[in-house]
N, C-alpha and C positions, 0 to 999 in steps of 0.2 A: 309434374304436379305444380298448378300455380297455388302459392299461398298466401294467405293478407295474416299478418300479424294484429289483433286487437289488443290495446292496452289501455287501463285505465288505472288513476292515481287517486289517492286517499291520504294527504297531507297533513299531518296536526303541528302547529305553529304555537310554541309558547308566545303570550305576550309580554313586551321588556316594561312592563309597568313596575312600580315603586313597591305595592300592594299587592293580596291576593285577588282574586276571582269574587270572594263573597264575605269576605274581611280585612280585616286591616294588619292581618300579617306580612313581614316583609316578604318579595319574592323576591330571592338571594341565590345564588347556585355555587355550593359548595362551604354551605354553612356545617356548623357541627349537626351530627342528626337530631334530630327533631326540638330543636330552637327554634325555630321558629312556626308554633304551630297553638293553636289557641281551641276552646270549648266550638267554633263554630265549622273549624277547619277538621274539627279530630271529631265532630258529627254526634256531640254530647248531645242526651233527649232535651227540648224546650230552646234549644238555641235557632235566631232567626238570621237567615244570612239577607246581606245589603249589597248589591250591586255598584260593580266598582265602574265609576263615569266614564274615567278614562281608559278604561281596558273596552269600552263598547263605541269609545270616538277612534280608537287605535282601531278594531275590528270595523267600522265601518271606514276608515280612509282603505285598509286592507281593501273593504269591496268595490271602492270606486275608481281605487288605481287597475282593479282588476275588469272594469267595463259589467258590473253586476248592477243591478235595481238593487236599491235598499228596501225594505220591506216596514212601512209605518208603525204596525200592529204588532205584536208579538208575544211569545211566551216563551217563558221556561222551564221545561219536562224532566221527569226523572230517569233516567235510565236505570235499571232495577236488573242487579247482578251480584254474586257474592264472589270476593275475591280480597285474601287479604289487605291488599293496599288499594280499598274503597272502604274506609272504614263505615259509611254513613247504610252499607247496603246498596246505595244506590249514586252515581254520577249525576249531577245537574247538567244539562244537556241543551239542545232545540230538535225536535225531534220533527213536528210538521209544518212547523214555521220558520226556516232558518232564516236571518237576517236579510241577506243576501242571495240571489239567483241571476240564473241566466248569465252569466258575464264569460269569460272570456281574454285567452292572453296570446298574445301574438310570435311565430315563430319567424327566424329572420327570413326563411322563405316566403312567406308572409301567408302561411297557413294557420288558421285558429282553432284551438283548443279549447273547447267552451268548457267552463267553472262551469256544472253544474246547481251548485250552492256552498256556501259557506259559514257554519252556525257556529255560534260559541258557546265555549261549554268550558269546564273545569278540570284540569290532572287531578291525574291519581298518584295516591304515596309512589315508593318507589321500593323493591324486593333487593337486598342486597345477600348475594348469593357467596358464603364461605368456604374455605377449601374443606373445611370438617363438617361439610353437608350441611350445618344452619344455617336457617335463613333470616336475616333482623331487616325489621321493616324502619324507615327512613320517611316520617310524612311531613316533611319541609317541604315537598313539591305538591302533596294533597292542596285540592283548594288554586295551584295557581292558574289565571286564565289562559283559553288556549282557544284557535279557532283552529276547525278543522274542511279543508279545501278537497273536494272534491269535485274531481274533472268527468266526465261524459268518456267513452272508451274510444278517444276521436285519435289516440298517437297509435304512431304505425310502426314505430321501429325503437328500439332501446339509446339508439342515440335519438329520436325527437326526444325522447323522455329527460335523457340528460338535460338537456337544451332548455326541456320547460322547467325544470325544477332549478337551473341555476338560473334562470330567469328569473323567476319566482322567489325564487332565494333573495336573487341582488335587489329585486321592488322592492319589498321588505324591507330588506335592511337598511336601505336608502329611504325610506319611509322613517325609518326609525320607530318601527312597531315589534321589532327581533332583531334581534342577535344571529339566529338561524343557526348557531355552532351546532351542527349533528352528534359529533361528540360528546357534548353536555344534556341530548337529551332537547337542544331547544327547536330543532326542528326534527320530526318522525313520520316516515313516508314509508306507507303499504302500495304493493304493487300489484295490480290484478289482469293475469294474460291468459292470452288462449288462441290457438290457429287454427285460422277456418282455409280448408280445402277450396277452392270456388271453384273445378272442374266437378268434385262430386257435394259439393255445398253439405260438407261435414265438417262437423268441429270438436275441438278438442274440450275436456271439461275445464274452466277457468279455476288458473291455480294462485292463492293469494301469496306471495311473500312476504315475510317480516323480517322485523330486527336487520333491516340494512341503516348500515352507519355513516356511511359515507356517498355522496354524488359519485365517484365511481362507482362502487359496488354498486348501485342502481345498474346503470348500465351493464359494467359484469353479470348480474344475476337476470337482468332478462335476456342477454344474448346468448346465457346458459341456456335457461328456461326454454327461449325459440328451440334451439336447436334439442334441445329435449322433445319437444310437444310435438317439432316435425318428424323428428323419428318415429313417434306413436303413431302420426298418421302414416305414412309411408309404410306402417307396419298393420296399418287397417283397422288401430286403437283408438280410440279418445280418450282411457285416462281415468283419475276419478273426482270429483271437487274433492279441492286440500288447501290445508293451508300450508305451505312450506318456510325454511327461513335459509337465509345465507349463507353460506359460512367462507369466512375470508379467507381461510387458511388453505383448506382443499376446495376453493372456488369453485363452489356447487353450491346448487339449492338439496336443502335434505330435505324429506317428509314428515309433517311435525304429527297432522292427523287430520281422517276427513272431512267434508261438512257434507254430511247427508240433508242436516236438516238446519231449517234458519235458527238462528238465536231467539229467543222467545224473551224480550227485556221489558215487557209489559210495562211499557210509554202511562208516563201519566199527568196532566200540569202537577206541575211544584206548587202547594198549598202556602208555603210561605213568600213566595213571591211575587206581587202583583204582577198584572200584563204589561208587557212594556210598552210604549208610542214613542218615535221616534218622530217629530216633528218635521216636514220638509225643512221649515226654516235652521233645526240643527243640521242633518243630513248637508243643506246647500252651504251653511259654514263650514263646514270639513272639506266639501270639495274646491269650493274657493281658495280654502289655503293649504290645496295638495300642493309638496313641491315637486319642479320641474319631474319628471321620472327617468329612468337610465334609457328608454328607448327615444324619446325625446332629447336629453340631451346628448345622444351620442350622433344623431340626425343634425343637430343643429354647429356637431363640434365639424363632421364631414363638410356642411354644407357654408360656416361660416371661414372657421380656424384653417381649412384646407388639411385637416388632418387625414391620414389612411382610416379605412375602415378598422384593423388592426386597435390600429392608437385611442381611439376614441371609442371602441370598444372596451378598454381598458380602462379610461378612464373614464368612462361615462357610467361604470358599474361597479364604482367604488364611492361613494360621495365627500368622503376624506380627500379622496385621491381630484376628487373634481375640484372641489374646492381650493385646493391649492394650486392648482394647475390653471384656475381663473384670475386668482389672485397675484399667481405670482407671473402672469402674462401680462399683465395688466402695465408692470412696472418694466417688462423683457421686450413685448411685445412683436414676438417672435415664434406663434405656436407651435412649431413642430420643433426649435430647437429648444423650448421650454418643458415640451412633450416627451423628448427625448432625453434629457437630464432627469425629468422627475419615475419614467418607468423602468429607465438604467440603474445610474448611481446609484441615485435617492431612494429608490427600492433596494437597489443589497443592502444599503445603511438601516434602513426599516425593520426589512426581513433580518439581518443581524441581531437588532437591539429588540426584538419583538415588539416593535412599537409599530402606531398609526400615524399619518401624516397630525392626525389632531391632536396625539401627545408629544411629538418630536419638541425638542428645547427650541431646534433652529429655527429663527421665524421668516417669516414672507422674504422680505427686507433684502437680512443676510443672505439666504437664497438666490435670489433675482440680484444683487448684485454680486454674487460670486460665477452666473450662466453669463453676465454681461461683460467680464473680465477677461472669460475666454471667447465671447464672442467678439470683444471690440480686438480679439489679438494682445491685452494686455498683457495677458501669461496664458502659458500652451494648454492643451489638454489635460495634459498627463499633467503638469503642475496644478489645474484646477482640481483635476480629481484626487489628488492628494490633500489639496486644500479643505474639500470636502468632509474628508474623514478628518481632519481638527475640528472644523467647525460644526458638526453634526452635533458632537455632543457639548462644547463650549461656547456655542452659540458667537463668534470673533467677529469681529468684520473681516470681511478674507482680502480686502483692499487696503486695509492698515496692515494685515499680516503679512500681506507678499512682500510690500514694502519693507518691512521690519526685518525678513528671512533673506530681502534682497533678490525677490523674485521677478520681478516685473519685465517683460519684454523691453528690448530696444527696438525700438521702432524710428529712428533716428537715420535718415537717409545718408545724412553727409558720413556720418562715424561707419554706419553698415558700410558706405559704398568703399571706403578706405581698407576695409577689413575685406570685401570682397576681390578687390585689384590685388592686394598683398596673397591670396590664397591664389589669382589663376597666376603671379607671376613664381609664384613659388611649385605651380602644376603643368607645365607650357603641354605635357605627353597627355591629362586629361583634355584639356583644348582638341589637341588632335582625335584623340578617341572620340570624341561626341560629333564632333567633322564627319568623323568615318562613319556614325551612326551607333556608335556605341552609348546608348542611352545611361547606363549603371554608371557611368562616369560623371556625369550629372549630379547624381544624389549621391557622390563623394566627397565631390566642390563643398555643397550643401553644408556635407556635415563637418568638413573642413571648416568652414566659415562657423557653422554653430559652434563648435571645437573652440575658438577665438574670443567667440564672447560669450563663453562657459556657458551655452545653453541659452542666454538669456533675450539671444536675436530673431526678433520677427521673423520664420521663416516665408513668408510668403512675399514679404519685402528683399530678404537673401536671391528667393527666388527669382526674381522681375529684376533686380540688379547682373544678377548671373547670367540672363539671356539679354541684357542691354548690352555687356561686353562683351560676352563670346560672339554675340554679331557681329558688332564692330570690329 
C-alpha cells in the first residue's frame, strides 16, 4: 500500500505587546488572576474597544517575514460562541478578510509550505481546573492579541511539521513579536491529518488534535496519528472526523468527540470597530526595518564566517545568541573559535543560571578577552574554562585575574628550553623508547616538563623544544 501523509497546521501566536488586544490592560503572564482586567476586557454592555497599534505593526512584520501580501482594507468580525471564558459571548476575530495571505515559509530542503492566511484576533479567559472538580475562570489573558497562522495541508511527514513550527517559532521570536513559550500558553498549535491510499485513492477522515504543549509532542502525536490512520486503512476503514488530543503520559492521541457537523459562529462585522486601512506607506515602513531573519543570517554566517552548517544554525536562531556571537567576533576575530566558546561553555553557564546571553552580568569585552587568552596560549584551556565560571557571574577581567592566581603560561623559550634538557637528561630510557617508536613516551616528557613549571608552560612550545632535541 503506498500512502501520502497530509497535514495541515492551525497556529495561535500571543502577541509580546505591553497592552491588550482592545484596551489598555497589561498583557503580563502569570499575574494574580484577574488583575489585570477592565469593563472593556470582561465585555461590560456600552463599552467600546480601541485597537492596539502595535499589536497590528507586530502582526504584520509577522506577515512579511512570512512572504504573505498584507491586505489594505480590513475588518473586524465577531465570532459568536458561548463558552465560559468568552465572557463577551463572542471573540473579535478576521473572519473574511484576514490581514495577511498567500505567504509561505521555507523548509531547509527547500520545500515551501504556503501560510494560507494569518488574521488577528483576541484570547480568551483561561479555565483553571481543581482537583475538587471546580472550575475558577482566570480572564487576565481575555482580551490579549493573538494571530492565528494557518498553513495549507502542504507537510508530509510529522517531522516536516516539527521543522516548520520551530522555524516559525525562531522568526518570531527573533522578530521580537513572541515569546512563543508553549508552556505559558504563548504559542498553541492544532494539528489536522489524514491518509490517503493513492493505489486505491481512499482517505482516511481528518482527525484534529489539541492541547499539544510542546514541539515534541507535535511530532509524537502525528507519528502516533500516521500509524493509527494507516492501520484503518489497511484495515479497509477511514474513521470518523474527530477531534482528539494528546496525552503525554500514555503517548497517544485519545478521542475527545466527533465533528459531524461545522461550527455554526454566525461571523458578523464588529459594530464598534471601524474598518481598518493599512496604508502601503505603513505596511513598506515595517518591512524596511525587518531585521535580518534566522534563515538569512544563518546563510550569511556559512557563507561569510566559514562556520558549519551545524553552528550557525544554532546561532543564527537565537538572536541573543547572534548577537553576541558578532559582537564578540568583532574583538576575537576568530568565528568558529568564538562559535565554539559561546555554544559550549557560555551555554552551560546560561543554561545553569537560567539566564540569556542579554541578561548575563559578563560583557562583550570580558568575554572576547578571556577566548583571546587561551587562544594567544596565554593560559590553557582547562584554565580558561575555569576562568569562566568566576567571571560569568563577577563580570573580572580574567587577564588581571590569571595574573593575580598566578596563572599565565610561560612561553619563554630560553627558561622552557632549560627545563626541557633538565627532563630528557633526567629520561635517557624515554629517548630510547620514542627511537623504537614508542609514541606514549612522548606525552611523558611533555608532562614531565609541565610537572616543572607546575602547569604553567606553553605546551606547544614544550612540544617544538622536545622534538628539536630528541633529533639532535
Amino acid at each position: 500500500m503506498k500512502t501520502k501523509t497530509i497535514i495541515g497546521l492551525e497556529i495561535h501566536v500571543e502577541l509580546s505587546t505591553d497592552t491588550k488586544m482592545f484596551c489598555s490592560c497589561k498583557n503580563e503572564f502569570g499575574a494574580v488572576p484577574n488583575t489585570n482586567v477592565c469593563p472593556i476586557c470582561l465585555g461590560h454592555p456600552g463599552t467600546l474597544p480601541q485597537m492596539n497599534k502595535r499589536a497590528v505593526e507586530y502582526a504584520v512584520m509577522a506577515g512579511l517575514a512570512f512572504n504573505c501580501k498584507i491586505r489594505n482594507e480590513q475588518k473586524v468580525d465577531r465570532k459568536k460562541y458561548f463558552y465560559p471564558d468568552l465572557v463577551k459571548g463572542y471573540q473579535l476575530t478576521q473572519f473574511d478578510k484576514p490581514y495577511a495571505y498567500e505567504g509561505y515559509l521555507e523548509l531547509a530542503s527547500g520545500k515551501h509550505i504556503n501560510i494560507r492566511e494569518i488574521h488577528m484576533e483576541e484570547d480568551t479567559g483561561k479555565s483553571n481546573h481543581n482537583d475538587d472538580d471546580t472550575v475558577l475562570m482566570d480572564y487576565n489573558r481575555a482580551g490579549v492579541p493573538l494571530i492565528e497562522i494557518v498553513t495549507d495541508p502542504d507537510i508530509s511527514s510529522p517531522e516536516e511539521a516539527r521543522e516548520f513550527v520551530e522555524n516559525l517559532a525562531a522568526t518570531l521570536k527573533f522578530l521580537g513579536v513572541s515569546d512563543c513559550i508553549m508552556a505559558e500558553g504563548s504559542m498553541r498549535v492544532d494539528v489536522n491529518v489524514n491518509i490517503k491510499d493513492e493505489e486505491l485513492n481512499l482517505r482516511t477522515e481528518i482527525a484534529e488534535i489539541k492541547n499539544i504543549n510542546s514541539i515534541r509532542a507535535i511530532e509524537n502525536a502525528l507519528s502516533y496519528e500516521v500509524e493509527r490512520q494507516t492501520i484503518l486503512l489497511e484495515e479497509g476503514k477511514t474513521g470518523v472526523k474527530e477531534t482528539r488530543r494528546w496525552d503525554d503520559i500514555e503517548l497517544k492521541t485519545i478521542h475527545m468527540r466527533n465533528k459531524e457537523v461545522g461550527n455554526d459562529y454566525r461571523f458578523s462585522a464588529d459594530g464598534d470597530i471601524p474598518d481598518i486601512y493599512l496604508s502601503d506607506e505603513f505596511i513598506n515602513h515595517i518591512r524596511e526595518h525587518l531585521p535580518e531573519l534566522p534563515s538569512e543570517k544563518q546563510a550569511r554566517y556559512i557563507k561569510d564566517y566559514k562556520l558549519s552548517e551545524y553552528d550557525a544554525n544554532l546561532l543564527s536562531h537565537d538572536r541573543n545568541l547572534a548577537n553576541l556571537f558578532e559582537e564578540t567576533d568583532r574583538l576575537v576575530k576568530d568565528p568558529n573559535t568564538t562559535a565554539n566558546w559561546i555554544l559550549t561553555e557560555l551555554s552551560r553557564r546560561l543554561n545553569e543560571a537560567d539566564e540569556t546571553a542579554e541578561n548575563m552580568k559578563l560583557t562583550v569585552d570580558n568575554f572576547a578577552k578571556l577566548i583571546n587568552l587561551a587562544k594567544e596560549n596565554k593560559v590553557n584551556n582547562n584554565v580558561a574554562k575555569k576562568l569562566l565560571r568566576d567571571i560569568y557571574t563577577t563580570n573580572e577581567d580574567p587577564e588581571k585575574l590569571a595574573e593575580e592566581r598566578n596563572l599565565l603560561q610561560i612561553s619563554d623559550s630560553s627558561f622552557l628550553e632549560d627545563i626541557v634538557v633538565e627532563v630528557l637528561k633526567e629520561n635517557p630510557q624515554s629517548i630510547e623508547d620514542i627511537k623504537n617508536g614508542k609514541d606514549r613516551a612522548f606525552g611523558f616528557l611533555v608532562g614531565q616538563a609541565m610537572k616543572k613549571t607546575k602547569g604553567k608552560g606553553n605546551p606547544q612550545e614544550i612540544n617544538k623544544l622536545l622534538k628539536e632535541k630528541i633529533g639532535e
